[in-house]
Backbone as XML, in Angstrom:
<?xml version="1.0"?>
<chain id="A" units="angstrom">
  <residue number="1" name="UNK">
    <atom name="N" x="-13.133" y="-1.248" z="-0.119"/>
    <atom name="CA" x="-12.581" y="-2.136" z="0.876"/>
    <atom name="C" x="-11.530" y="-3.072" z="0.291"/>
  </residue>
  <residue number="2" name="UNK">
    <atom name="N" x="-11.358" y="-2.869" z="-0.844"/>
    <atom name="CA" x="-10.414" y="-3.820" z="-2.019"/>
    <atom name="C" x="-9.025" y="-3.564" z="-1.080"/>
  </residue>
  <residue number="3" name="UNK">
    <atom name="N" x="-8.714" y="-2.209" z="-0.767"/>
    <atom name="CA" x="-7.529" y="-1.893" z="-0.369"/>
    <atom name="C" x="-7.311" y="-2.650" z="1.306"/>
  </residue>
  <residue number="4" name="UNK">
    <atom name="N" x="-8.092" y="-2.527" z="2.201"/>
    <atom name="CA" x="-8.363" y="-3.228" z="3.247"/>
    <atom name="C" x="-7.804" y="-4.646" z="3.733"/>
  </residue>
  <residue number="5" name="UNK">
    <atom name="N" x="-8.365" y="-5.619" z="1.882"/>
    <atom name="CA" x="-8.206" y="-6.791" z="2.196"/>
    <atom name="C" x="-6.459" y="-7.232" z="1.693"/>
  </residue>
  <residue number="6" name="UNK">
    <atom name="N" x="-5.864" y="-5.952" z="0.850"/>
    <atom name="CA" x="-4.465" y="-5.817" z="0.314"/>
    <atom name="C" x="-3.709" y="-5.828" z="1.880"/>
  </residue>
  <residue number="7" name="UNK">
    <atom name="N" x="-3.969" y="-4.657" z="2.641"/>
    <atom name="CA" x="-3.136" y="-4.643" z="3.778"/>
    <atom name="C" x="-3.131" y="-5.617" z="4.828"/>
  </residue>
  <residue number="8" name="UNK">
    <atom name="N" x="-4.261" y="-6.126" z="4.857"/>
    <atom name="CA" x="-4.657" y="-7.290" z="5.558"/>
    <atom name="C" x="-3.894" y="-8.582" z="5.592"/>
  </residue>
  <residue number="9" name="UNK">
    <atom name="N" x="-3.722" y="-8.599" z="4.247"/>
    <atom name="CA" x="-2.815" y="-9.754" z="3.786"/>
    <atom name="C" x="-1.245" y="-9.762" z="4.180"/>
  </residue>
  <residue number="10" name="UNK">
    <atom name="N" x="-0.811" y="-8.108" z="3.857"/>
    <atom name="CA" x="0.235" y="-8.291" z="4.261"/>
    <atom name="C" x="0.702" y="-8.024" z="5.884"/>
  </residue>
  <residue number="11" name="UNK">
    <atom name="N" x="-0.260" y="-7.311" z="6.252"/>
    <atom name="CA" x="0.231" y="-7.360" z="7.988"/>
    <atom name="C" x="0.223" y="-9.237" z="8.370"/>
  </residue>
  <residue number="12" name="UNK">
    <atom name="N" x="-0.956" y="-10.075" z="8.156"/>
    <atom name="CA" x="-0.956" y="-11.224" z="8.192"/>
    <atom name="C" x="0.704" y="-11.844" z="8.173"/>
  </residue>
  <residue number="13" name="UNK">
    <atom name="N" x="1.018" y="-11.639" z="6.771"/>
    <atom name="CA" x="2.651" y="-12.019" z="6.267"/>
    <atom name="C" x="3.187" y="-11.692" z="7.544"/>
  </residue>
  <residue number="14" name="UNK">
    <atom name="N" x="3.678" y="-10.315" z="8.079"/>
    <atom name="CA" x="4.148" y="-9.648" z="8.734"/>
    <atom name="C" x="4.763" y="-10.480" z="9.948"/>
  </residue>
  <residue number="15" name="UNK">
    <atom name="N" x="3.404" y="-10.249" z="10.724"/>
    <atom name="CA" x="3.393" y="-10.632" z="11.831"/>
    <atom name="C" x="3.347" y="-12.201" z="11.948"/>
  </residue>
  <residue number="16" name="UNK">
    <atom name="N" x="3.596" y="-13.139" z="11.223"/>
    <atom name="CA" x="3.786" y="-14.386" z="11.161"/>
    <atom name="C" x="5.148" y="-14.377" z="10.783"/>
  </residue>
  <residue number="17" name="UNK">
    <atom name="N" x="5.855" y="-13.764" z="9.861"/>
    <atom name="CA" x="7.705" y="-13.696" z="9.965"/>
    <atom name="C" x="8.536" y="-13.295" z="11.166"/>
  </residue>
  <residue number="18" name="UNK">
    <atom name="N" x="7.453" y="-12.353" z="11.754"/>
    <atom name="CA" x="8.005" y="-11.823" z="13.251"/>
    <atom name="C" x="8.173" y="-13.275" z="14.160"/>
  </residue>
  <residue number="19" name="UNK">
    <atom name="N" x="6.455" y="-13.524" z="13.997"/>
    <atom name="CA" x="6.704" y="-15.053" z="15.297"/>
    <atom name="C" x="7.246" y="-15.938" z="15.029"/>
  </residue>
  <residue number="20" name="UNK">
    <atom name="N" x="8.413" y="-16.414" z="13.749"/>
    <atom name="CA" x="8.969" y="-17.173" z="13.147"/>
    <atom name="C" x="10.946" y="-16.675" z="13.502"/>
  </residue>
  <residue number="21" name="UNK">
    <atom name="N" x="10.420" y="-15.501" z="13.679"/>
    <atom name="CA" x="11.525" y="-15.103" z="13.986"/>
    <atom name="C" x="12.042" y="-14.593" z="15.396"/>
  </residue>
  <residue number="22" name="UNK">
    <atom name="N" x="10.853" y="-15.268" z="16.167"/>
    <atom name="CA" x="10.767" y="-14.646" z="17.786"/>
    <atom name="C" x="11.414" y="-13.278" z="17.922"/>
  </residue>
  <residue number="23" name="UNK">
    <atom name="N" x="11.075" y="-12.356" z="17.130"/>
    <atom name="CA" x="11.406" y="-11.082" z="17.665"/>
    <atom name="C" x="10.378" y="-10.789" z="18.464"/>
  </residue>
  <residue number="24" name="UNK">
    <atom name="N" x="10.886" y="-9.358" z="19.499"/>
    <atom name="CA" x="10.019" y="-8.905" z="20.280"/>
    <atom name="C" x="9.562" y="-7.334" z="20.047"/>
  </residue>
  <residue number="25" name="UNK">
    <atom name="N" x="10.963" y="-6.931" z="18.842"/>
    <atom name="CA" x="10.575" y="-5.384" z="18.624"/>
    <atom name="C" x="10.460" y="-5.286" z="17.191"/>
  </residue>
  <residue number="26" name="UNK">
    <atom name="N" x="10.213" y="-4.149" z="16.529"/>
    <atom name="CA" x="10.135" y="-4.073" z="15.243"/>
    <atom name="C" x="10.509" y="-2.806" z="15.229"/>
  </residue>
  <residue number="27" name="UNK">
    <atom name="N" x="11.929" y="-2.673" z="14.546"/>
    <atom name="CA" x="12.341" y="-1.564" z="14.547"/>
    <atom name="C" x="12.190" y="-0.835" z="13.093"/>
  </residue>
  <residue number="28" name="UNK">
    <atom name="N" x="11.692" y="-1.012" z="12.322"/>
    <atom name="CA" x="11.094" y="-0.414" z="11.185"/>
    <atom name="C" x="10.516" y="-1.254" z="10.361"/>
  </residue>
  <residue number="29" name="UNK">
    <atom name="N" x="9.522" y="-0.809" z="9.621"/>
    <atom name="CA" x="9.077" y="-0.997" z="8.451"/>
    <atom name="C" x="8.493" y="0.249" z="7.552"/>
  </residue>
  <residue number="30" name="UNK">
    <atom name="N" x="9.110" y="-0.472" z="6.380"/>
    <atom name="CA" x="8.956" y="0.375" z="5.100"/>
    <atom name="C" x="8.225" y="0.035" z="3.699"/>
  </residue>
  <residue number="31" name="UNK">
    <atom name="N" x="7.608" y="0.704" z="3.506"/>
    <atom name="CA" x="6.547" y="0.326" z="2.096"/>
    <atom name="C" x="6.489" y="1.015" z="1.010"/>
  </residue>
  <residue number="32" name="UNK">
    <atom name="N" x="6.407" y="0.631" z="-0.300"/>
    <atom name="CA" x="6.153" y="1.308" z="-1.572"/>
    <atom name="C" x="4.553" y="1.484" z="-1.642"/>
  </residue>
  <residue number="33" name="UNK">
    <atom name="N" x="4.236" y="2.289" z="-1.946"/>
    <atom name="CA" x="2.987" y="2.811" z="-2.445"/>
    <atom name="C" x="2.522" y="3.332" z="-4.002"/>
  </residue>
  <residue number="34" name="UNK">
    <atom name="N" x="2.093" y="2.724" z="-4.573"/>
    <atom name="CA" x="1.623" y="3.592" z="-5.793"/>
    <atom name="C" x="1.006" y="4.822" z="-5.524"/>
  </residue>
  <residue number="35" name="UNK">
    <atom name="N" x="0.879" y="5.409" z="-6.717"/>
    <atom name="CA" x="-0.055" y="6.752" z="-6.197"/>
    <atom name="C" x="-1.347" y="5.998" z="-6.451"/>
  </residue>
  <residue number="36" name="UNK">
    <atom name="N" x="-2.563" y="5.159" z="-7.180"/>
    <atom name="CA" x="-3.519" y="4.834" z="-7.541"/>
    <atom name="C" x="-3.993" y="4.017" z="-6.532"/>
  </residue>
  <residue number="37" name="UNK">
    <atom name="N" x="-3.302" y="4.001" z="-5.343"/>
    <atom name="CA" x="-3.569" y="3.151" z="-4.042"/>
    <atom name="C" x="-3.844" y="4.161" z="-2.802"/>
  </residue>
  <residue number="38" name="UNK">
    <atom name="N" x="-4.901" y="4.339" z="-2.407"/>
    <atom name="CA" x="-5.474" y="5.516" z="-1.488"/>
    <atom name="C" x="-4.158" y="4.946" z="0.185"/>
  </residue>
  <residue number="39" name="UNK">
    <atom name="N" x="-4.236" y="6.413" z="0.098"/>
    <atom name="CA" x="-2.526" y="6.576" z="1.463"/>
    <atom name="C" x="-3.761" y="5.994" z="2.857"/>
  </residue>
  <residue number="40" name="UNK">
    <atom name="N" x="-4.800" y="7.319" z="2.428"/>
    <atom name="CA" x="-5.564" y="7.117" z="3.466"/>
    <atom name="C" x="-6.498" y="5.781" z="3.880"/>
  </residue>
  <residue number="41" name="UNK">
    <atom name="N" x="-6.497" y="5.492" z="2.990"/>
    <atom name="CA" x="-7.474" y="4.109" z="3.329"/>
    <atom name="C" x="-5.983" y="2.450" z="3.052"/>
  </residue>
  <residue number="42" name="UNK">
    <atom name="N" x="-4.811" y="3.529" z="2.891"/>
    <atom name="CA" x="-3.944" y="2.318" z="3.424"/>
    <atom name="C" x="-3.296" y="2.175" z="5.199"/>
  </residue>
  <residue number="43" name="UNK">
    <atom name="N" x="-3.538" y="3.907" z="5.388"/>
    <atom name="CA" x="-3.506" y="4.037" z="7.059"/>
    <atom name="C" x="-4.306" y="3.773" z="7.551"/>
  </residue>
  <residue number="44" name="UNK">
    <atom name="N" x="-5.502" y="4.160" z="7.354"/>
    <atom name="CA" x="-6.579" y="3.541" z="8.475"/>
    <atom name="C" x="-5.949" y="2.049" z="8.302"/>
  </residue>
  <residue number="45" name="UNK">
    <atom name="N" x="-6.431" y="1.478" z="7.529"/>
    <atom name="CA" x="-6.339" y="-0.074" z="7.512"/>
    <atom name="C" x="-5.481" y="-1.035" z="8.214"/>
  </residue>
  <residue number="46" name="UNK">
    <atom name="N" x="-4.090" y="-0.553" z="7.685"/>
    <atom name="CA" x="-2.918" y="-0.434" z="8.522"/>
    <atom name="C" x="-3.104" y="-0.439" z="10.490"/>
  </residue>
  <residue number="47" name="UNK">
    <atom name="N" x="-3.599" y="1.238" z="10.581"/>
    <atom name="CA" x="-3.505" y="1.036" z="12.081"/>
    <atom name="C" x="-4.648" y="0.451" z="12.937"/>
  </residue>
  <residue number="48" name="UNK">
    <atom name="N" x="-5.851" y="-0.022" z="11.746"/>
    <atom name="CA" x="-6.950" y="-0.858" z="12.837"/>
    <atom name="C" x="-6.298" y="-2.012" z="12.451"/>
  </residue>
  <residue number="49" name="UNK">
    <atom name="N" x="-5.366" y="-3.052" z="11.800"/>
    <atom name="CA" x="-4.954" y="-4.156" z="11.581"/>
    <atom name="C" x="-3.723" y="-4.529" z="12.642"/>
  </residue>
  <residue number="50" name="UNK">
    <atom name="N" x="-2.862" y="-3.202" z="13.200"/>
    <atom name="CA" x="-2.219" y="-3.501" z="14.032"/>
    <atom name="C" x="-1.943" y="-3.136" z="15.685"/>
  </residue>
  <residue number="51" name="UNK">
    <atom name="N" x="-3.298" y="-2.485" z="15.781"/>
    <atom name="CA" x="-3.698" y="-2.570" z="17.279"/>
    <atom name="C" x="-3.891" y="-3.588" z="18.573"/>
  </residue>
  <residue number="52" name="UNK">
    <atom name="N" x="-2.640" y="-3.638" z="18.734"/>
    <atom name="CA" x="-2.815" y="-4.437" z="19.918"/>
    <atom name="C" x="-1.513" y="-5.346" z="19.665"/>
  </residue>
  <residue number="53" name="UNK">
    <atom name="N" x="-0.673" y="-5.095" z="18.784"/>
    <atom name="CA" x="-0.088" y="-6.321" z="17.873"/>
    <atom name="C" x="1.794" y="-5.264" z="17.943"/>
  </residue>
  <residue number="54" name="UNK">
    <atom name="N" x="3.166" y="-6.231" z="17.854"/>
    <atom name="CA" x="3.740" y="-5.248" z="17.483"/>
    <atom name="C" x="4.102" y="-5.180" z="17.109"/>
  </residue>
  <residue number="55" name="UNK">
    <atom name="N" x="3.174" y="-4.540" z="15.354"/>
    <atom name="CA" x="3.339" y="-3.574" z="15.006"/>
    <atom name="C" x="2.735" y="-2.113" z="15.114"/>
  </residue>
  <residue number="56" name="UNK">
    <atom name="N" x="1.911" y="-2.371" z="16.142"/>
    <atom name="CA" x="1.677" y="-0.962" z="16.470"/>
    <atom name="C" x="2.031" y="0.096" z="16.733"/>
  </residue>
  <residue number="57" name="UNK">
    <atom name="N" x="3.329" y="0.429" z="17.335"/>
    <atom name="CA" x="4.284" y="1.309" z="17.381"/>
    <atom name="C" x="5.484" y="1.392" z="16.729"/>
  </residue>
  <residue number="58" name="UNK">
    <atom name="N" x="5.401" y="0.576" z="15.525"/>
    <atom name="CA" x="6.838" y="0.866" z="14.992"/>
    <atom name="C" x="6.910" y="1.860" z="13.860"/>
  </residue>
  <residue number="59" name="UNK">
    <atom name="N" x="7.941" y="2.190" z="13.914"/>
    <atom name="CA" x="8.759" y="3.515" z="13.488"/>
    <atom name="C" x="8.278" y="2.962" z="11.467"/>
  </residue>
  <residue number="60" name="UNK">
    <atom name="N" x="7.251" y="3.756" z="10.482"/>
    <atom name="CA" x="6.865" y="3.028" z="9.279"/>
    <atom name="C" x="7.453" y="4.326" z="8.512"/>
  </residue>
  <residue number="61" name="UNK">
    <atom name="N" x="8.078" y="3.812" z="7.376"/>
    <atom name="CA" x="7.818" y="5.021" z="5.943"/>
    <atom name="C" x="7.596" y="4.433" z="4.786"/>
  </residue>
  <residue number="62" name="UNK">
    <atom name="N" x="6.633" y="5.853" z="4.229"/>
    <atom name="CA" x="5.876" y="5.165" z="2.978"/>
    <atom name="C" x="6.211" y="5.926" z="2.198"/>
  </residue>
  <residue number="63" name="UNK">
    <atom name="N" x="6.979" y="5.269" z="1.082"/>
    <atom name="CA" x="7.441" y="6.365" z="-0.185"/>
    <atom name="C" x="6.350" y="5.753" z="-1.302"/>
  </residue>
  <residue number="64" name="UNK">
    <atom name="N" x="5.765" y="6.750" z="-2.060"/>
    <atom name="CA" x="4.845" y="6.660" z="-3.324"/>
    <atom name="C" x="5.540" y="7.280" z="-4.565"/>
  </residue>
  <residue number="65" name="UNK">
    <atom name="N" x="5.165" y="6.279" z="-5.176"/>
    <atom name="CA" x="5.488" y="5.538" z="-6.736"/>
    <atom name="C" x="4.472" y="6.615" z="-8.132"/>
  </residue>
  <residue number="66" name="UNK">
    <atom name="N" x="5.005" y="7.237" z="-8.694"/>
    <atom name="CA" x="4.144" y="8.042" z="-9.423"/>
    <atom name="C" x="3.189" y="6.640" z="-10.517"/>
  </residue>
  <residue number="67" name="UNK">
    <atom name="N" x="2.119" y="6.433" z="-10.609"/>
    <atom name="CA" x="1.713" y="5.951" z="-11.924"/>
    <atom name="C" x="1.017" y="6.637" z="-12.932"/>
  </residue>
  <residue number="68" name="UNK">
    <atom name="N" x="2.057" y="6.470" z="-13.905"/>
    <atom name="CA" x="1.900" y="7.785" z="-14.786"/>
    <atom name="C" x="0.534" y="7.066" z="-16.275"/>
  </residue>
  <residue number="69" name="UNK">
    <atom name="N" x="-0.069" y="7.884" z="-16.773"/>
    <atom name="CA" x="-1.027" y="7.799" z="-17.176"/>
    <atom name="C" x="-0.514" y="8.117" z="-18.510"/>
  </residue>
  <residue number="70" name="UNK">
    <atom name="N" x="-0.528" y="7.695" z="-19.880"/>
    <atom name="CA" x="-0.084" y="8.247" z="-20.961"/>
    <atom name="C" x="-1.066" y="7.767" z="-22.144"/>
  </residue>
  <residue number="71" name="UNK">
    <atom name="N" x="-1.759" y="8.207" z="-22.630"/>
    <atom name="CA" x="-3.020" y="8.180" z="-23.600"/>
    <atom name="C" x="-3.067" y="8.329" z="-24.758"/>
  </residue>
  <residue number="72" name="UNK">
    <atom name="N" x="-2.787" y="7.462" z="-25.978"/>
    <atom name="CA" x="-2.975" y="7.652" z="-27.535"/>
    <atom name="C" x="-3.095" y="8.417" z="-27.993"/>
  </residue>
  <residue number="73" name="UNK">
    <atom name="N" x="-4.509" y="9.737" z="-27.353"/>
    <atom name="CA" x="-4.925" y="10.685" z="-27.606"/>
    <atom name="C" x="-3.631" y="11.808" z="-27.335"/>
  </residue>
  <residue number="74" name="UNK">
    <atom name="N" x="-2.720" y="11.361" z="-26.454"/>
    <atom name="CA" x="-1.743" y="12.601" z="-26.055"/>
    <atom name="C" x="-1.922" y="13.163" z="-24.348"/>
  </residue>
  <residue number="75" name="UNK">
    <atom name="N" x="-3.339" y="12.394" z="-23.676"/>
    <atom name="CA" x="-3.195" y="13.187" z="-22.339"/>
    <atom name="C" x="-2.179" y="12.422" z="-21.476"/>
  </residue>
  <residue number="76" name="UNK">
    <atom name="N" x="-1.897" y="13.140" z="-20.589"/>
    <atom name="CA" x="-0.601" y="12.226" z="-19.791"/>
    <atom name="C" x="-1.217" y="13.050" z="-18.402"/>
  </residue>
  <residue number="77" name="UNK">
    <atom name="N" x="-1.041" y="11.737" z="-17.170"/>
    <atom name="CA" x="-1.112" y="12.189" z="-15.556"/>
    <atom name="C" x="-0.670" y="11.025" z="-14.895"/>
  </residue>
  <residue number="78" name="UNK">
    <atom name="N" x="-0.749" y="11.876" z="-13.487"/>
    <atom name="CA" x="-0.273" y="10.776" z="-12.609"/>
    <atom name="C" x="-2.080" y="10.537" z="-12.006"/>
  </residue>
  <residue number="79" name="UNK">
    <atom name="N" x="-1.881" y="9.050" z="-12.130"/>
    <atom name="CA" x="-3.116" y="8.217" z="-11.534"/>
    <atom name="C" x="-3.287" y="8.294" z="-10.308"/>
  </residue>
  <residue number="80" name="UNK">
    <atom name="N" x="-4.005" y="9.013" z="-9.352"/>
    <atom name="CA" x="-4.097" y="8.794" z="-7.918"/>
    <atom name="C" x="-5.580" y="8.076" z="-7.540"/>
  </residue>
  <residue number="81" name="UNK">
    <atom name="N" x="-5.879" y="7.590" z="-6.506"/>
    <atom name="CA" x="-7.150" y="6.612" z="-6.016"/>
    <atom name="C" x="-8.450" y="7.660" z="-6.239"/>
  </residue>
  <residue number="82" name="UNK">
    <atom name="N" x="-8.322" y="9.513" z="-6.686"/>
    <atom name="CA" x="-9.517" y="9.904" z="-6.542"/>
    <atom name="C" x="-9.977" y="9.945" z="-8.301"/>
  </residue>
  <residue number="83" name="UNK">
    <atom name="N" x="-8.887" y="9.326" z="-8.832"/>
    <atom name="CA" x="-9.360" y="9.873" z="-10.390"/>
    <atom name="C" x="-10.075" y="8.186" z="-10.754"/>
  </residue>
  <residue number="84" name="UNK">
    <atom name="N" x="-10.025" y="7.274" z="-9.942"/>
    <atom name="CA" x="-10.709" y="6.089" z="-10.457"/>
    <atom name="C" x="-11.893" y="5.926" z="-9.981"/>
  </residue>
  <residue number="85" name="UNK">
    <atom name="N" x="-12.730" y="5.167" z="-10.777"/>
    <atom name="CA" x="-13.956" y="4.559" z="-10.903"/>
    <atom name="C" x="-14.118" y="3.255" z="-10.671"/>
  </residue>
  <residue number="86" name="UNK">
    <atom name="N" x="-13.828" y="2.831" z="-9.282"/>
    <atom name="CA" x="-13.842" y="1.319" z="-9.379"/>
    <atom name="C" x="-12.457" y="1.239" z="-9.406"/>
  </residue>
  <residue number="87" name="UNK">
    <atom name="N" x="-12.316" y="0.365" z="-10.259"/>
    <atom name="CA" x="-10.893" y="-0.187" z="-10.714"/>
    <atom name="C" x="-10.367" y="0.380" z="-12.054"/>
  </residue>
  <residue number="88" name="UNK">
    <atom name="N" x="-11.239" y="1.302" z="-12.455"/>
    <atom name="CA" x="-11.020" y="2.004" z="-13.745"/>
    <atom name="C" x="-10.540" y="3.031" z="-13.929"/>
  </residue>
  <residue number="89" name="UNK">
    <atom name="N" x="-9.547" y="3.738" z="-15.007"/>
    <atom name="CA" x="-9.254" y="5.155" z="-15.152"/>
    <atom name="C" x="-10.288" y="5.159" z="-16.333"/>
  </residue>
  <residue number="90" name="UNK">
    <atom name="N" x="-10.450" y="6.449" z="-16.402"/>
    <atom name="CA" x="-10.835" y="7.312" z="-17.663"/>
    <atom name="C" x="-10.268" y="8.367" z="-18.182"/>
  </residue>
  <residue number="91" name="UNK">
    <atom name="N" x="-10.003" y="8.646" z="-19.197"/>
    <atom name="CA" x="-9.331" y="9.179" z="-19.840"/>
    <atom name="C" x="-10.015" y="10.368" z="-19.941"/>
  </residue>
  <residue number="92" name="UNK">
    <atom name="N" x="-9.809" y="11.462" z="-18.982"/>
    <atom name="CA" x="-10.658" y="12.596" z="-19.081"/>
    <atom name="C" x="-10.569" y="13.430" z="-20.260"/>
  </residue>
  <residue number="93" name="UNK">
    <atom name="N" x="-9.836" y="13.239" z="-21.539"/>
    <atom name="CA" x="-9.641" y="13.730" z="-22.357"/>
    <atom name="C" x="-10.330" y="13.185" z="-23.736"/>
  </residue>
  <residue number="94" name="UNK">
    <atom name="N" x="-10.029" y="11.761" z="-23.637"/>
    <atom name="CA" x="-11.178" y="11.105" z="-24.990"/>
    <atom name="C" x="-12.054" y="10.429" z="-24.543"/>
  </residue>
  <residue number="95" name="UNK">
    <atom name="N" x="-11.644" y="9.517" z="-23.168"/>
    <atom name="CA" x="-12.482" y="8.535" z="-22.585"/>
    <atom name="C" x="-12.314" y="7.157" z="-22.741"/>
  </residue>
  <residue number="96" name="UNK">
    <atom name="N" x="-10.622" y="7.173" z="-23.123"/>
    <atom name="CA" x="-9.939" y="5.915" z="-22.973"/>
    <atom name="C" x="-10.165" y="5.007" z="-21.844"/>
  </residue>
  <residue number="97" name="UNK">
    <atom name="N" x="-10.071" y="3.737" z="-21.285"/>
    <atom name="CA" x="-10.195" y="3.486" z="-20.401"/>
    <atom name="C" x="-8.977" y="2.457" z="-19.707"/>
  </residue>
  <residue number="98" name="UNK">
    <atom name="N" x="-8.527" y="2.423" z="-18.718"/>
    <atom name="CA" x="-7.844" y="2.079" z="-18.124"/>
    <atom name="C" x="-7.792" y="1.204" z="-17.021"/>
  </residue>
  <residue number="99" name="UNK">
    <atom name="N" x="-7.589" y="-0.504" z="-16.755"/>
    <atom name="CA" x="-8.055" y="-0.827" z="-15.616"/>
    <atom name="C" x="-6.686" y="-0.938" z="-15.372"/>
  </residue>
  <residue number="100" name="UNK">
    <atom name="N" x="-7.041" y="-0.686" z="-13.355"/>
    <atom name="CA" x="-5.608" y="-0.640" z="-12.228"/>
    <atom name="C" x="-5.846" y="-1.227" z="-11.665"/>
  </residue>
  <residue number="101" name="UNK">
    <atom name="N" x="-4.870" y="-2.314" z="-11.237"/>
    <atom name="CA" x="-5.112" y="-3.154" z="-10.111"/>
    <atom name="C" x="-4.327" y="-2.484" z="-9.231"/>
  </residue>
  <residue number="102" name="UNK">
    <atom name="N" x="-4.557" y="-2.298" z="-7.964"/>
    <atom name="CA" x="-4.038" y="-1.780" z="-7.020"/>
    <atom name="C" x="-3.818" y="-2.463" z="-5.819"/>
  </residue>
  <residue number="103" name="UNK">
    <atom name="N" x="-4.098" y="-3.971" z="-5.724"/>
    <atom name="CA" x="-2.412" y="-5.342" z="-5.292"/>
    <atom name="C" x="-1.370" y="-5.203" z="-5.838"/>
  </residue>
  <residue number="104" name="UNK">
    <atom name="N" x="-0.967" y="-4.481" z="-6.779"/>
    <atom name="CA" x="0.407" y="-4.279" z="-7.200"/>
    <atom name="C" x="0.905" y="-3.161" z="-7.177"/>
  </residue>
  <residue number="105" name="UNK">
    <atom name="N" x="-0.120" y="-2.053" z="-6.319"/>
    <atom name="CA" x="0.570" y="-1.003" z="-5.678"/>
    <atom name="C" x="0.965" y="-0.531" z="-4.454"/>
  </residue>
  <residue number="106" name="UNK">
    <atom name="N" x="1.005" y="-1.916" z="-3.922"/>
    <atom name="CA" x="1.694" y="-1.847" z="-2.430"/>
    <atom name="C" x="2.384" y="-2.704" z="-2.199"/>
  </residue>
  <residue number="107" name="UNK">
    <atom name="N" x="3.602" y="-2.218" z="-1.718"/>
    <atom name="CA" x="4.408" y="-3.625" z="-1.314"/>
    <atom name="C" x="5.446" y="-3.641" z="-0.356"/>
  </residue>
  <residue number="108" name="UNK">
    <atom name="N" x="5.836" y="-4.215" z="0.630"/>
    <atom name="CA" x="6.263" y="-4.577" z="1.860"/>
    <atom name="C" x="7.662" y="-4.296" z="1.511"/>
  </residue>
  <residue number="109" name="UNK">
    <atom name="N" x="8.505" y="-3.350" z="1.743"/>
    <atom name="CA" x="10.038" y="-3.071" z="0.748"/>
    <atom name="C" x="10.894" y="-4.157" z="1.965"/>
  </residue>
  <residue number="110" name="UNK">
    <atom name="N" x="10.324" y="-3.386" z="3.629"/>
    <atom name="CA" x="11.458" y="-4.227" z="4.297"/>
    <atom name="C" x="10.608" y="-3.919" z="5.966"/>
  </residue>
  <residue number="111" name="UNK">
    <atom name="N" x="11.286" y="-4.812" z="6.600"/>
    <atom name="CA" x="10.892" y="-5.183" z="7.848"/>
    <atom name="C" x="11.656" y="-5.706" z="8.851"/>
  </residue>
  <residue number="112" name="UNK">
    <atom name="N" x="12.090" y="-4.335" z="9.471"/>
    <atom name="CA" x="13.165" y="-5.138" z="10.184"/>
    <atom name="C" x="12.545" y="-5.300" z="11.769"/>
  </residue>
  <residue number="113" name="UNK">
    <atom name="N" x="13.216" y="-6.597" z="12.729"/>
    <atom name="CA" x="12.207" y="-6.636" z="13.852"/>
    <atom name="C" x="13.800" y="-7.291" z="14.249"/>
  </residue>
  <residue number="114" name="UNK">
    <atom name="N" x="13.706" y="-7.568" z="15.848"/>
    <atom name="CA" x="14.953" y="-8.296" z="16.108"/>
    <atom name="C" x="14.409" y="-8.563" z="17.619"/>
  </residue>
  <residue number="115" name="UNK">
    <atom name="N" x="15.140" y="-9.587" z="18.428"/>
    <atom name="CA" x="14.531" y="-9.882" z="19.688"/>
    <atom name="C" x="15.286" y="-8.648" z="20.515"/>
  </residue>
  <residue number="116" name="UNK">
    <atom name="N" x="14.996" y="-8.370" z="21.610"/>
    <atom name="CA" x="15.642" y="-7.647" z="22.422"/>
    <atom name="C" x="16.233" y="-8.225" z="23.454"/>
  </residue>
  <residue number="117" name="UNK">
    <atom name="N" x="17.569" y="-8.073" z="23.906"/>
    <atom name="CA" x="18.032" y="-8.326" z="25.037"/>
    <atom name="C" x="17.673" y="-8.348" z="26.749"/>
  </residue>
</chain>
C-alpha cells in the first residue's frame, strides 16, 4: 500500500493546482514511472483516487524509467516491483542486497488543465 499513499499524495497536489488555477478541464497529464514501482498498483490507485474528480477522464501517459541493477559480483537487471521483497532487492546471483525507495519512482512530469470557454 506504500505505492497507494505515493499516488495519493500526488493526485492531492494535483487537484489543488487545478482549483488554484480554476480550470475546468484537464487536458493531459503525464508521468515518469520507474520500473521498481508496480504500473498496476499505480493504476488502480490512480483511478480509485480520481473518481468523481477531474481527473477522471483525462487523456494520461506513463513512460517507465529502466532501474538498472548492477552488482559487484557482475549480475546486472532491470529492477521491476515483482523482483522486490519489501523495499528490498536481492541479488539473485550472490545475495547482495539492495534497498529501493519507490517515492522516487514516480513523478508528476506535467499537467496541463485550462478553464474552458
Amino acid at each position: 500500500m506504500h505505492e497507494y499513499s505515493i499516488v495519493d499524495s500526488i493526485v492531492t497536489s494535483m487537484l489543488d493546482a487545478i482549483k488554484k488555477q480554476n480550470a475546468t478541464k484537464v487536458v493531459s497529464v503525464r508521468f515518469k514511472r520507474g520500473s521498481a514501482f508496480s504500473e498496476e498498483a499505480f493504476e488502480q490507485a490512480y483511478r480509485s483516487l480520481t473518481v468523481g474528480t477531474i481527473l477522471e477522464k483525462a487523456p494520461m501517459q506513463i513512460e517507465t524509467v529502466n532501474l538498472d541493477f548492477n552488482c559487484a559480483c557482475g549480475h546486472r537487471q532491470v529492477i521491476t516491483s515483482d523482483d522486490l521483497m519489501g523495499h528490498m532487492f536481492v541479488c539473485p546471483k550472490c545475495g547482495a542486497t539492495k534497498e529501493i525507495d519507490e517515492a522516487h519512482d514516480l513523478e508528476l512530469v506535467e499537467l496541463v488543465a485550462q478553464k474552458e470557454d
